[in-house]
C-alpha positions as CSV (number, residue, x, y, z in Angstrom):
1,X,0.0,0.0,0.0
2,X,2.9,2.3,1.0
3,X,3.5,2.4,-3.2
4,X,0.7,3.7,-3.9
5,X,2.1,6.8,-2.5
6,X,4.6,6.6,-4.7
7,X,2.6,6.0,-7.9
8,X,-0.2,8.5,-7.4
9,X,2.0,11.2,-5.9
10,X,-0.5,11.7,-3.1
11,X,-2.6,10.4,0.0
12,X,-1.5,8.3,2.9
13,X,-1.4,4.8,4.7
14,X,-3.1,4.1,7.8
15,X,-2.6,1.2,10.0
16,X,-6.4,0.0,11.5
17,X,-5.3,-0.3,15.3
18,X,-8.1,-3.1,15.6
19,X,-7.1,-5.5,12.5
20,X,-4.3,-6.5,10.8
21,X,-5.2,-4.2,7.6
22,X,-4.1,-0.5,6.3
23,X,-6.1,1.9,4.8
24,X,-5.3,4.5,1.5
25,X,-6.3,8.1,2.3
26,X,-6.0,10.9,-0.1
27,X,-7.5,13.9,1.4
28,X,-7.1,16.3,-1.7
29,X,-10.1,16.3,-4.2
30,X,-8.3,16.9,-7.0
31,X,-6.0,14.1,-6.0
32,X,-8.9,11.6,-6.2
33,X,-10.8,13.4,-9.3
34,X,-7.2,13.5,-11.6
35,X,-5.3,10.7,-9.8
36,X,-6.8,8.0,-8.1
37,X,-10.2,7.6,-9.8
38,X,-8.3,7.7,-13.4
39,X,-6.3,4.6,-12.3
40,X,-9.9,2.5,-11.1
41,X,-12.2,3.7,-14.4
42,X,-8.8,2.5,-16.7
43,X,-8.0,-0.8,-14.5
44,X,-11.7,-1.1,-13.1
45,X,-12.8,-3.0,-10.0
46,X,-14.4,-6.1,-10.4
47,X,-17.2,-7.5,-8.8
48,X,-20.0,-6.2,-6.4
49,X,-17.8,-3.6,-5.5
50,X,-17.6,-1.7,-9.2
51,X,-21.2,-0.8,-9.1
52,X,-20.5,0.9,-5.9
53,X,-16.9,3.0,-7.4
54,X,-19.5,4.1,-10.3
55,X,-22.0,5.3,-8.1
56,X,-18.7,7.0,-6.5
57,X,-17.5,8.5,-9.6
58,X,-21.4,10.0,-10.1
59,X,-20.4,11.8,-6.6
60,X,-17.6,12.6,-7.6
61,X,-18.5,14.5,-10.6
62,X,-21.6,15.6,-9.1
63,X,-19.2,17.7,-6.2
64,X,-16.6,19.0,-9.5
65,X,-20.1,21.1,-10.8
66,X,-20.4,22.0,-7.3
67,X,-23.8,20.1,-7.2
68,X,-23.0,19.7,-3.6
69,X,-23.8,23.0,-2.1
70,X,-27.1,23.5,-3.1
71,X,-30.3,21.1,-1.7
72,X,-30.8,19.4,-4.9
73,X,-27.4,18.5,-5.4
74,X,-27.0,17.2,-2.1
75,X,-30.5,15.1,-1.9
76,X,-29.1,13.5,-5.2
77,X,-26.2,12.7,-3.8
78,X,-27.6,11.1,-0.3
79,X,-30.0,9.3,-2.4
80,X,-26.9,7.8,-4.6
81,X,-25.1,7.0,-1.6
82,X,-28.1,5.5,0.3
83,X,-27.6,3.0,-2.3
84,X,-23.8,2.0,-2.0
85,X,-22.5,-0.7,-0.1
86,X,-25.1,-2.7,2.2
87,X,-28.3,-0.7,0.5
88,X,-27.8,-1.6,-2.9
89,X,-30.0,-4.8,-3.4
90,X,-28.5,-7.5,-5.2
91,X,-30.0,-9.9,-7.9
C-alpha cells in the first residue's frame, strides 16, 4: 500500500489499530478526481464492489459542478449514496 504513495504522488497509509489491515487516504479532491479515480475507471474494480466505485465516480462528478452546495445536489447525492454498499440490493 505504502507504493501507492509513490505511484499516485498523493494520499496516505493508515494502520487500522483493531485489524491486521491498512487503509489508502487521499484527502485532496483533485487528487482523487485527476489521480486516483483515473487509475480504477482504466484498470476497473471487479465485482459487487464496481457498481458501488461508479455510483462513486457519479459523486464525484456531481461535487466537481459543485452540485454539492445546493439542496438538490445534495439530496441527489444522499440518495446515490443510500444505495452504496449494504443498500444496494442485489440480484
Amino acid at each position: 500500500m505504502s507504493s501507492f504513495i509513490s505511484y499516485f504522488g498523493c494520499g496516505k497509509v493508515y494502520k487500522k489499530t483493531d485489524k491486521d489491515a491498512v487503509d489508502f487516504m487521499t484527502t485532496g479532491f483533485l487528487d482523487l478526481t485527476d489521480k486516483v479515480l483515473p487509475f480504477y475507471t482504466k484498470y476497473p474494480i471487479l465485482g459487487k464492489k464496481s457498481k458501488d466505485f461508479q455510483d462513486f465516480c457519479i459523486i464525484a462528478e456531481l461535487m466537481k459542478g459543485k452540485k454539492h452546495l445546493n439542496h438538490g445536489g445534495i439530496e441527489q447525492i444522499l440518495k446515490i449514496k443510500a444505495i452504496m454498499n449494504r443498500g444496494r440490493i442485489t440480484t
